[in-house]
LUMNUBA-866267 format. One record per residue: residue in three letters; x, y, z of N, C-alpha, C, O, CB in turn. Coordinates in pm, whole numbers, padded with zeros to 5 digits, always signed. Glycine has a CB too. Layout:
# residues N
ALAXYZXYZXYZXYZXYZ
...
END
This chain:
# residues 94
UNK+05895+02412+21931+05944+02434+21796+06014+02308+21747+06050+02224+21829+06041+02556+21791
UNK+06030+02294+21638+06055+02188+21561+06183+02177+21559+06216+02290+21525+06003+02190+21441
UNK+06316+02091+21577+06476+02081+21590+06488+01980+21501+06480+01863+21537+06547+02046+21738
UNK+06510+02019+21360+06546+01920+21247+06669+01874+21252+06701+01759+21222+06533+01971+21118
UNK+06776+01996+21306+06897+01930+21336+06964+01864+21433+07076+01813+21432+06955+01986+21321
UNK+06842+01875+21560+06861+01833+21693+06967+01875+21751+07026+01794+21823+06862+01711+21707
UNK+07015+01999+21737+07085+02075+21797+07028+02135+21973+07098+02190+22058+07099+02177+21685
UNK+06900+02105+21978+06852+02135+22136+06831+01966+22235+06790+01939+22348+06666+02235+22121
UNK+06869+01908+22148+06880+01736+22202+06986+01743+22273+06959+01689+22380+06902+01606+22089
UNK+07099+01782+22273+07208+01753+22344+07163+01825+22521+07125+01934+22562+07355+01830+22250
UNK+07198+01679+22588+07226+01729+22755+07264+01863+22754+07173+01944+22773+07352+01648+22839
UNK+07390+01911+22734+07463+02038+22737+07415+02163+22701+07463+02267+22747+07559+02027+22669
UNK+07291+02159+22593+07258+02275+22552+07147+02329+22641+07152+02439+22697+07227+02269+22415
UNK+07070+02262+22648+06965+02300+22759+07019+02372+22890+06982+02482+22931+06893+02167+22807
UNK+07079+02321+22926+07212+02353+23050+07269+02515+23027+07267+02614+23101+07378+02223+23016
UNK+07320+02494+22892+07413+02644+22878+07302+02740+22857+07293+02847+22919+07537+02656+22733
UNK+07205+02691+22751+07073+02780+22767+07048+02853+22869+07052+02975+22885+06966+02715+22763
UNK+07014+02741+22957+06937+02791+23110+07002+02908+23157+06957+03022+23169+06950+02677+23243
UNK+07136+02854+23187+07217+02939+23269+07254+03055+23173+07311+03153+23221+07344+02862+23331
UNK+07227+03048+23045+07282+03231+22959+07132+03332+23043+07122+03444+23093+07255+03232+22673
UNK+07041+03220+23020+06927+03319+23017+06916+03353+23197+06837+03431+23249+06765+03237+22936
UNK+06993+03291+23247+06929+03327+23446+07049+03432+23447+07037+03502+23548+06952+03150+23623
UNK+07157+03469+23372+07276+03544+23390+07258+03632+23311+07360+03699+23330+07397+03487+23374
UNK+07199+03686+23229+07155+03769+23130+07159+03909+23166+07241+03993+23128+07029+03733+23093
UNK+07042+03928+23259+07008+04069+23329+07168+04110+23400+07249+04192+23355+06861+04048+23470
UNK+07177+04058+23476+07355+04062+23562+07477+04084+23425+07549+04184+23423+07405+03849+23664
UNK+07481+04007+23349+07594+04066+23269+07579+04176+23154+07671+04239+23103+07655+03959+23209
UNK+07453+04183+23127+07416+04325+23111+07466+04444+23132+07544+04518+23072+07339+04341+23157
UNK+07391+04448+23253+07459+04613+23395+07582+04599+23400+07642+04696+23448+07413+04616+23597
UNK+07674+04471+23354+07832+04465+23405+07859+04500+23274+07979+04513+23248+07912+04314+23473
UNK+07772+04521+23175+07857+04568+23069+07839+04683+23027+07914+04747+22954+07856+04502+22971
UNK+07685+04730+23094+07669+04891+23080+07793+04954+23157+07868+05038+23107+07516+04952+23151
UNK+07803+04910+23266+07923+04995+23383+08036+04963+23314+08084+05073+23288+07943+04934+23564
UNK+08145+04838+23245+08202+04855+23170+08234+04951+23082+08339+05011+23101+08184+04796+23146
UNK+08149+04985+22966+08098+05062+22879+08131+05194+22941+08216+05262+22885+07956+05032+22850
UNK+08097+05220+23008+08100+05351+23096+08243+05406+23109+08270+05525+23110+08044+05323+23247
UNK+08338+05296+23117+08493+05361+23148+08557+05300+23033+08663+05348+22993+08579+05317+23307
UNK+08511+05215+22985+08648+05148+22884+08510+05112+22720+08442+05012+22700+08756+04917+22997
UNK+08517+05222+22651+08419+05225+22534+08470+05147+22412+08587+05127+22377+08390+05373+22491
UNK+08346+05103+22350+08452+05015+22246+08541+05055+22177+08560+05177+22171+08404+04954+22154
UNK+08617+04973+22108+08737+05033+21985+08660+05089+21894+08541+05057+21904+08838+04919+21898
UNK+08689+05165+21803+08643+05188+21660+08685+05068+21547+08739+05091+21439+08709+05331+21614
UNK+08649+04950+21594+08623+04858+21462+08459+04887+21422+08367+04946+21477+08654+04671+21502
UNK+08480+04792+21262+08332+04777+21204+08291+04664+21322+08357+04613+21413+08319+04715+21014
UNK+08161+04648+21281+08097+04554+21327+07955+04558+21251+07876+04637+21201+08096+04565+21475
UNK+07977+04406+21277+07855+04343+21192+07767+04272+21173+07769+04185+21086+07862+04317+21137
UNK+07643+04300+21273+07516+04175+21303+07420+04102+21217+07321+04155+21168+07419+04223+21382
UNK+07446+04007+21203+07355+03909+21127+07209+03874+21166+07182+03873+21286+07419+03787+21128
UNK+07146+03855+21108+07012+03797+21225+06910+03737+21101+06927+03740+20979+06909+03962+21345
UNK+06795+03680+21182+06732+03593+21079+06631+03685+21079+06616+03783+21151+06695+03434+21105
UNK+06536+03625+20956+06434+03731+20918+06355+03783+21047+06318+03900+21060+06328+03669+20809
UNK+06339+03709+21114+06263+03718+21213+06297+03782+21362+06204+03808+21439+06229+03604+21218
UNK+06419+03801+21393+06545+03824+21486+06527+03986+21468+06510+04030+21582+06718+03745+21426
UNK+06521+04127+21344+06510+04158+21263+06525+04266+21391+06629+04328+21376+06421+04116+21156
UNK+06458+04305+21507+06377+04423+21533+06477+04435+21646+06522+04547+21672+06202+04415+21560
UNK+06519+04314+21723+06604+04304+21860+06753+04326+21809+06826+04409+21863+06587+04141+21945
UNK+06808+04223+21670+06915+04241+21608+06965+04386+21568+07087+04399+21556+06901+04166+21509
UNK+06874+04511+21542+06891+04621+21454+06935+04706+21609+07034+04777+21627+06733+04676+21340
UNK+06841+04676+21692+06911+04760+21833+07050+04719+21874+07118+04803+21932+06822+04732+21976
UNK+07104+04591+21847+07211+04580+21950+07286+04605+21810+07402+04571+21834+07238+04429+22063
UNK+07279+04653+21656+07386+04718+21580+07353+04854+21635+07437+04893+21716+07383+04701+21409
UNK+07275+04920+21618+07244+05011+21644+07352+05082+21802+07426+05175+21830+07094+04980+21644
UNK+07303+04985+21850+07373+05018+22012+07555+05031+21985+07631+05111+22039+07332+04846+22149
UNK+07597+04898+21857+07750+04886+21869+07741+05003+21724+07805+04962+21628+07840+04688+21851
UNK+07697+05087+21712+07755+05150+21603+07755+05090+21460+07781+05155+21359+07878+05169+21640
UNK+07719+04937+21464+07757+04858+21334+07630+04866+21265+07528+04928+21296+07809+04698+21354
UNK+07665+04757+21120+07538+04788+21041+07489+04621+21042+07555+04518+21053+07569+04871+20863
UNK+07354+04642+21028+07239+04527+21011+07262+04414+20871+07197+04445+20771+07078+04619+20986
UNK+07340+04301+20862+07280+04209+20789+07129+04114+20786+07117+04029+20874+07367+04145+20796
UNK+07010+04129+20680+06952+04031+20761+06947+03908+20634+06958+03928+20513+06792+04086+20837
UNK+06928+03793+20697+06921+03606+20651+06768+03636+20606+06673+03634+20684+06943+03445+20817
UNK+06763+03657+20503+06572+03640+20445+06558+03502+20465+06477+03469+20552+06520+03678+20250
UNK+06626+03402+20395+06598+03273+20405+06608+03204+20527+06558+03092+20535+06663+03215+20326
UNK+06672+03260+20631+06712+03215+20814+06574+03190+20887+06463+03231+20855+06802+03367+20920
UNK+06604+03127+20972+06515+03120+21060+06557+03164+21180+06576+03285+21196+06470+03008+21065
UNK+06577+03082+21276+06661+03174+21389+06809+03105+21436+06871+03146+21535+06559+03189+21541
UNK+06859+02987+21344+06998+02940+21305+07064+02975+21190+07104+02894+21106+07002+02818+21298
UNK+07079+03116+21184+07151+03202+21037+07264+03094+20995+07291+03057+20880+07245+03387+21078
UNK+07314+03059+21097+07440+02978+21000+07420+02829+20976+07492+02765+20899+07596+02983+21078
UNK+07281+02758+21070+07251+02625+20959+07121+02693+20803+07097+02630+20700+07139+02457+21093
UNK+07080+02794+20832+06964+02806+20752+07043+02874+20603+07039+02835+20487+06833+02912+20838
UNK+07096+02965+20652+07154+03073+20527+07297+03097+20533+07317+03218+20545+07088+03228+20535
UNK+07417+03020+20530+07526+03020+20591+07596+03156+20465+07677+03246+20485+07598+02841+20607
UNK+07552+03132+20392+07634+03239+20246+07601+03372+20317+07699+03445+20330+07542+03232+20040
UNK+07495+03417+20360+07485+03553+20420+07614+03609+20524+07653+03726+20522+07346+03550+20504
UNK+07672+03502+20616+07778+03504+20738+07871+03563+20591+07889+03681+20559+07833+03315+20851
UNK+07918+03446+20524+08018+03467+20483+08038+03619+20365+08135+03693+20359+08043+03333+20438
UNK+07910+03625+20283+07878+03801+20251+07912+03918+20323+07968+04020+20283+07745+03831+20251
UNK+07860+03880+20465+07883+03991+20552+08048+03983+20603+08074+04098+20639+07771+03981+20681
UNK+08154+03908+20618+08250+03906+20646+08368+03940+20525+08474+04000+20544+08244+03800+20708
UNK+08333+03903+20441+08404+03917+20275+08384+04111+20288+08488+04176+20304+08266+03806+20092
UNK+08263+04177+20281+08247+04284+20249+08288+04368+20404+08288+04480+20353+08105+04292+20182
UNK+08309+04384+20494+08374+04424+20597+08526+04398+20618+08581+04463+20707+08308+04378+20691
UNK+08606+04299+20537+08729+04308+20530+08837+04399+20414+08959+04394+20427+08743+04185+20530
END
């Protein structure tokens, strides 16, 4: 994919990448079993996602109880692509 902002150029990101995605499955189950004894608060909550994000984003509101913003104009960097949507969704939840 194409990095106009070269935000995947940096040493470091590749790195934190790697390691979110090899730790993923594991902090998961530690948060289902979490979940299990200590449930969230009753705040709002409020997921953003890019047009495309759309189907995975709606489950994990879905999962926290919260409601779905989506970035029509986003790609899959909502806050370099469509940053006014973040700030919509935070203005109207306060």
């Amino acid at each position: 994919m194409p990095d106009p902002h070269e935000v995947y150029r940096m040493g470091k990101v590749p790195a934190a990448v790697a390691g979110e995605w090899l730790a993923r499955r594991a902090m998961a189950a530690d948060l289902c079993r979490i979940r299990q004894d200590k449930p969230l608060p009753g705040v709002p909550v409020t997921v953003v996602a890019a047009a495309g994000d759309a189907s995975c984003a709606g489950r994990v509101a879905a999962e926290l109880g919260g409601r779905l913003v989506r970035a029509p104009r986003a790609r899959r960097l909502v806050h370099l692509h469509d940053p006014g949507v973040i700030v919509e969704a935070v203005l109207s939840t306060a």
